[in-house]
C-alpha beads as a LAMMPS data file, in Angstrom:
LAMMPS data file: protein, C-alpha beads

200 atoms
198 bonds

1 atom types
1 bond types

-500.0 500.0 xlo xhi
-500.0 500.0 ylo yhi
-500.0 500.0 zlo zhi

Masses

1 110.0

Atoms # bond

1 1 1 -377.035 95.936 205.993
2 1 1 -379.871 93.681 206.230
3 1 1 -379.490 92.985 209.933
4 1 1 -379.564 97.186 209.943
5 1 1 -382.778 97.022 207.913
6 1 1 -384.772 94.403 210.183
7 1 1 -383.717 96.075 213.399
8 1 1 -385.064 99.575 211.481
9 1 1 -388.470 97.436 211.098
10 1 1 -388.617 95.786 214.679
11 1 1 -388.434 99.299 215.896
12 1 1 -391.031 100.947 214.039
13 1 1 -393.699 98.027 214.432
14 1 1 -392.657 98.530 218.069
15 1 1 -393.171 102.559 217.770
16 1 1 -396.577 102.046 216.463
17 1 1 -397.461 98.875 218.898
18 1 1 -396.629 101.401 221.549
19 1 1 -398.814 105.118 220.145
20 1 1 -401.704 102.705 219.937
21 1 1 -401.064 101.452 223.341
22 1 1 -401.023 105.325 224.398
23 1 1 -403.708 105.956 222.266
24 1 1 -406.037 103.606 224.501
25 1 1 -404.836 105.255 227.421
26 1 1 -405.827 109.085 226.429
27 1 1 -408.291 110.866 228.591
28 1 1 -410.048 113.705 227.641
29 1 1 -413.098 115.121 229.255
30 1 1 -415.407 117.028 227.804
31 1 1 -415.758 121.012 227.900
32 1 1 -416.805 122.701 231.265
33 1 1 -420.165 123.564 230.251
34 1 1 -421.480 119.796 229.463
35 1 1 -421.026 118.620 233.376
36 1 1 -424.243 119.165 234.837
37 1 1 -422.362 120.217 238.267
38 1 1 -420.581 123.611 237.459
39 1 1 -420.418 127.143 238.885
40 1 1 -419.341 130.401 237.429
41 1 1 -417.461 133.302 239.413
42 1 1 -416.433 136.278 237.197
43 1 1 -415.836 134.981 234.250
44 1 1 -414.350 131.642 235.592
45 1 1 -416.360 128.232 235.731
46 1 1 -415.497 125.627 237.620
47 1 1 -417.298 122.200 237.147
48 1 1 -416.513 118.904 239.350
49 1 1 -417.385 115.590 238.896
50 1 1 -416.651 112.290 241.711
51 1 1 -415.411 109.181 239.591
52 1 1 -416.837 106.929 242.317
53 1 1 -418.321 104.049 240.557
54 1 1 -415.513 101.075 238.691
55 1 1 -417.134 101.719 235.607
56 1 1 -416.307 105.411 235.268
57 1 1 -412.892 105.025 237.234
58 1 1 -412.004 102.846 233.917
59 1 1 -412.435 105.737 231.457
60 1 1 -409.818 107.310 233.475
61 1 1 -407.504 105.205 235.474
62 1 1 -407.854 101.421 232.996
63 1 1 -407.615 98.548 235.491
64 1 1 -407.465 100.546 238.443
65 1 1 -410.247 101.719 240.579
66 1 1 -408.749 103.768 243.467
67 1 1 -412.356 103.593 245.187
68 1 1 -411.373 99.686 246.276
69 1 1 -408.901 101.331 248.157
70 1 1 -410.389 104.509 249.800
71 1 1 -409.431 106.506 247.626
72 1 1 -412.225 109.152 245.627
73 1 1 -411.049 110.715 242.714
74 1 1 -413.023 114.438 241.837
75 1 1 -412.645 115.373 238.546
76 1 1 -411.971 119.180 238.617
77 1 1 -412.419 121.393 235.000
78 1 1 -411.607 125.362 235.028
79 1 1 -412.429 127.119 231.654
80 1 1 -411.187 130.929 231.636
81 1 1 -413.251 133.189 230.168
82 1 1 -411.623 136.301 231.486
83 1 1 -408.950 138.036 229.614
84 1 1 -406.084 137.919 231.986
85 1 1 -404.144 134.821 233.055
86 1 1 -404.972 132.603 236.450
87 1 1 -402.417 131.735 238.602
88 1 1 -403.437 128.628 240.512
89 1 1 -400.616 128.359 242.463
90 1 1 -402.087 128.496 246.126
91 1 1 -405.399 126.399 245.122
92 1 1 -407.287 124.279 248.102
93 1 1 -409.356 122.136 247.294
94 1 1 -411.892 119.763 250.401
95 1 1 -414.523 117.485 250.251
96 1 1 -417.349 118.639 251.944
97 1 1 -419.775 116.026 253.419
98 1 1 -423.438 116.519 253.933
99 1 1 -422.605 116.226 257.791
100 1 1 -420.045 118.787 257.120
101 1 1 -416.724 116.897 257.625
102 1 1 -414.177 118.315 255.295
103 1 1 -411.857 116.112 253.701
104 1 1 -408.694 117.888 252.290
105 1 1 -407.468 116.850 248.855
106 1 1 -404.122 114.260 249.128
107 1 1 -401.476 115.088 246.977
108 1 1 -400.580 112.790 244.535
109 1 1 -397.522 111.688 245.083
110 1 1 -398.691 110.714 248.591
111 1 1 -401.975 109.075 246.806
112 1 1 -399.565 106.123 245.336
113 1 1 -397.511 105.133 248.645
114 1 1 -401.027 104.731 250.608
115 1 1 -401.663 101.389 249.843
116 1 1 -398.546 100.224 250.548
117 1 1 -396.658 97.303 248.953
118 1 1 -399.110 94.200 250.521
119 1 1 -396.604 91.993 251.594
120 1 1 -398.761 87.321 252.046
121 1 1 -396.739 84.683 253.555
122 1 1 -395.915 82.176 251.773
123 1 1 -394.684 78.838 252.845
124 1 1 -391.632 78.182 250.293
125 1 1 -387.838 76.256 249.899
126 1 1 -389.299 73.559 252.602
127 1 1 -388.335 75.949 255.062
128 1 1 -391.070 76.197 258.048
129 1 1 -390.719 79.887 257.903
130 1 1 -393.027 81.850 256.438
131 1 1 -391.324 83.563 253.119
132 1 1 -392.764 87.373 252.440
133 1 1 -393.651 88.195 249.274
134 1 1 -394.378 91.453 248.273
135 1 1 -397.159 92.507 246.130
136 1 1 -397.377 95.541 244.156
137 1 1 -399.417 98.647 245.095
138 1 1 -401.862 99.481 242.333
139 1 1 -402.188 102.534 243.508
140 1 1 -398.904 103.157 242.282
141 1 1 -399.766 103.183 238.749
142 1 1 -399.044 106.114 236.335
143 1 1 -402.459 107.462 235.844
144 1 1 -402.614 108.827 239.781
145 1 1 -399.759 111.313 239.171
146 1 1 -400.400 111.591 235.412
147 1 1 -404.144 112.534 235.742
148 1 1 -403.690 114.730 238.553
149 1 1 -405.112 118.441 238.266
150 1 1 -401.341 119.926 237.627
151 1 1 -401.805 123.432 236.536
152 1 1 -400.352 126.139 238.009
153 1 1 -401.321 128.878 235.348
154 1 1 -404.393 128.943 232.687
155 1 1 -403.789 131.472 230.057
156 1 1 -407.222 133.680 228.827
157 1 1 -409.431 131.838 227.437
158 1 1 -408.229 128.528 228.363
159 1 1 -409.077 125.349 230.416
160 1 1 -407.388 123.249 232.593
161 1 1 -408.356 120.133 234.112
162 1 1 -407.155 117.070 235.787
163 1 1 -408.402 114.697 239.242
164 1 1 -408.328 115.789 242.980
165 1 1 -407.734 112.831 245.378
166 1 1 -409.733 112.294 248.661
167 1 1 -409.002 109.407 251.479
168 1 1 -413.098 108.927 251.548
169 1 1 -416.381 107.233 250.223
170 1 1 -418.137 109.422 248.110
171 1 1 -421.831 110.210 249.966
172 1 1 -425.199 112.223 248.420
173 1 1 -425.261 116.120 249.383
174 1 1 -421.356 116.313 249.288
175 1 1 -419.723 119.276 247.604
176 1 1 -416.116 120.304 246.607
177 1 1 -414.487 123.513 247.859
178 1 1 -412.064 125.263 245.960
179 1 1 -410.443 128.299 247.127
180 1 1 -407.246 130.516 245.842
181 1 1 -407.501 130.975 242.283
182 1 1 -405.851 134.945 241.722
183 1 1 -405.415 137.080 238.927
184 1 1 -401.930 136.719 237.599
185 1 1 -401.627 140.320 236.883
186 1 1 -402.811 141.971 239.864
187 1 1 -402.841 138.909 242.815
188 1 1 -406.532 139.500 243.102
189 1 1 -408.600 136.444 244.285
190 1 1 -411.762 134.707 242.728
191 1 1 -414.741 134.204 244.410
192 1 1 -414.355 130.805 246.141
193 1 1 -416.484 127.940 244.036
194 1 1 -418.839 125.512 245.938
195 1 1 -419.964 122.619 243.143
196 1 1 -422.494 119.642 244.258
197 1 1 -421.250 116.159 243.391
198 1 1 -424.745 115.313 243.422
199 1 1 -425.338 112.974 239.808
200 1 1 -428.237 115.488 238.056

Bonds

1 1 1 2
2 1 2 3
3 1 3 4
4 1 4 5
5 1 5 6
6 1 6 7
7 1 7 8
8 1 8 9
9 1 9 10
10 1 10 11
11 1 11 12
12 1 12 13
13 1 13 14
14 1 14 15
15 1 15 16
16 1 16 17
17 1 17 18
18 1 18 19
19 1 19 20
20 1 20 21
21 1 21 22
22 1 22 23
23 1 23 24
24 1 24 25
25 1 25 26
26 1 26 27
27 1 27 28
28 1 28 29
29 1 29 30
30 1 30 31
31 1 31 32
32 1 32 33
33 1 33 34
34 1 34 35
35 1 35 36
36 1 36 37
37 1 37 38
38 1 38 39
39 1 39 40
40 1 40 41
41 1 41 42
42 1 42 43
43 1 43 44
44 1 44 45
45 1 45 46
46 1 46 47
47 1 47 48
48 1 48 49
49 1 49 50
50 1 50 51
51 1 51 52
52 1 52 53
53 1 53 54
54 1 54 55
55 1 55 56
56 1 56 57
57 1 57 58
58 1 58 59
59 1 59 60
60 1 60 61
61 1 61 62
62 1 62 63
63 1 63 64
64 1 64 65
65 1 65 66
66 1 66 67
67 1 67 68
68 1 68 69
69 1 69 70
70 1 70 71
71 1 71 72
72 1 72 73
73 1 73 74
74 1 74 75
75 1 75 76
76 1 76 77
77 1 77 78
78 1 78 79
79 1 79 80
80 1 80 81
81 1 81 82
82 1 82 83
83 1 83 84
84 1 84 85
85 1 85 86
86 1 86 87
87 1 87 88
88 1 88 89
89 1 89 90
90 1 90 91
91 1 91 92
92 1 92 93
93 1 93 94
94 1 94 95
95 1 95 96
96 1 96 97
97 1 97 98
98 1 98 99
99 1 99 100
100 1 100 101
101 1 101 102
102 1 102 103
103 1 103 104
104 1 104 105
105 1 105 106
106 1 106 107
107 1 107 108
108 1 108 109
109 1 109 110
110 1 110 111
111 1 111 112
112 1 112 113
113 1 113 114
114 1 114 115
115 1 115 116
116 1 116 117
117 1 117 118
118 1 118 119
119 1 120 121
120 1 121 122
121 1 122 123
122 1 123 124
123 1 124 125
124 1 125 126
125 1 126 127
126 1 127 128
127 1 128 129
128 1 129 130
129 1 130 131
130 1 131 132
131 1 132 133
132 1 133 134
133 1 134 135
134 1 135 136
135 1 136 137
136 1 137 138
137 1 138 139
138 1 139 140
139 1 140 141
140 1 141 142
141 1 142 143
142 1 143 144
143 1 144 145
144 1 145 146
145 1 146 147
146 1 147 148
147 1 148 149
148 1 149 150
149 1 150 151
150 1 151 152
151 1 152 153
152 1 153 154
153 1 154 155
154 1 155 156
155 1 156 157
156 1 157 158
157 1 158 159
158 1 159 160
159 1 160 161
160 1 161 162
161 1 162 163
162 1 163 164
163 1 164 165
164 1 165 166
165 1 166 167
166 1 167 168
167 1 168 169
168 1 169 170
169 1 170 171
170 1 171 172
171 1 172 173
172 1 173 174
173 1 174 175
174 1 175 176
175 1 176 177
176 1 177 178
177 1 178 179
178 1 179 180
179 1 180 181
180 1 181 182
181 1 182 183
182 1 183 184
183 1 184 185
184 1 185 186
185 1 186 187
186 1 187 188
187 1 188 189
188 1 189 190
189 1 190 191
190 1 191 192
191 1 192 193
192 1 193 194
193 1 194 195
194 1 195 196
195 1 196 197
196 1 197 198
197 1 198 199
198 1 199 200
């Protein structure tokens, strides 16, 4: 009974060890309307903000800064004001340049194999071979695929949010492109958004 009662304790100091550790790892950006880059198309806004600097890839991604390894993530916000649902379904999303080179948005699934596990010699077991040793890719950590813009529906009155992944550096005058938001109801599309990532 007592062994019963200490492994009952273990387990709930480890419970709450781990909810703060999730707790420090919550993201939550703010409504649509306080990002100084936003655009609204019948009803819908859509504001977009590039997390190119280490400091505010942090509030986002903890350790990792997927900027060190090409990788620019947009945060994208949609706030429905309309009173039908949005099916995002079809939803492309590019990186426009100033010199107009379009970048399309990397899924992210494909985001976390593109570093690659980095693989250093290293001279071991007094063999005079070279032993590989593989390194872990950091861009396989959690937050790529759990921060990722994943909605495929926003109900009336709603918002949805989440990061868009581009294999560039971010540069002044570039924009994101977002087509193929529709109507749920009817199928009918929303005006295409254009938002600077221009800091204001």
């Amino acid at each position: 009974m007592r062994a019963l009662s200490i492994c009952l304790i273990l387990f709930m100091a480890a419970a709450v060890a781990l909810a703060d550790k999730k707790d420090e790892t919550k993201f939550s950006p703010g409504p649509v309307s306080s990002y100084p880059n936003h655009q609204t198309n019948d009803k819908v806004t859509l504001a977009a903000a590039a997390y190119d600097s280490e400091e505010l890839a942090h509030t986002a991604f903890g350790k990792l800064d997927p900027n060190k390894y090409g990788v620019l993530p947009v945060l994208v916000i949609i706030q429905n004001d309309t009173d039908q649902a949005l099916k995002l379904e079809h939803v492309e999303v590019e990186y426009t340049g100033a010199d107009n080179r379009h970048v399309e948005a990397t899924p992210a699934e494909e985001v976390q194999t593109l570093g690659g596990p980095r693989k250093q010699p290293s001279m071991g077991n007094g063999s005079p071979l070279p032993k590989l040793m593989k390194h872990k890719n950091p861009l396989s950590a959690w937050e790529i695929e759990g921060r990722a813009f994943a909605a495929r529906m926003i109900p009336p009155h709603e918002s949805a949010n989440g990061f868009f992944y581009f294999q560039t550096e971010h540069r002044r005058g570039a924009k994101i492109y977002l087509t193929g938001i529709k109507v749920a109801a009817t199928g009918q599309d929303i005006l295409f958004f254009e938002v600077g990532l221009d800091k204001k």
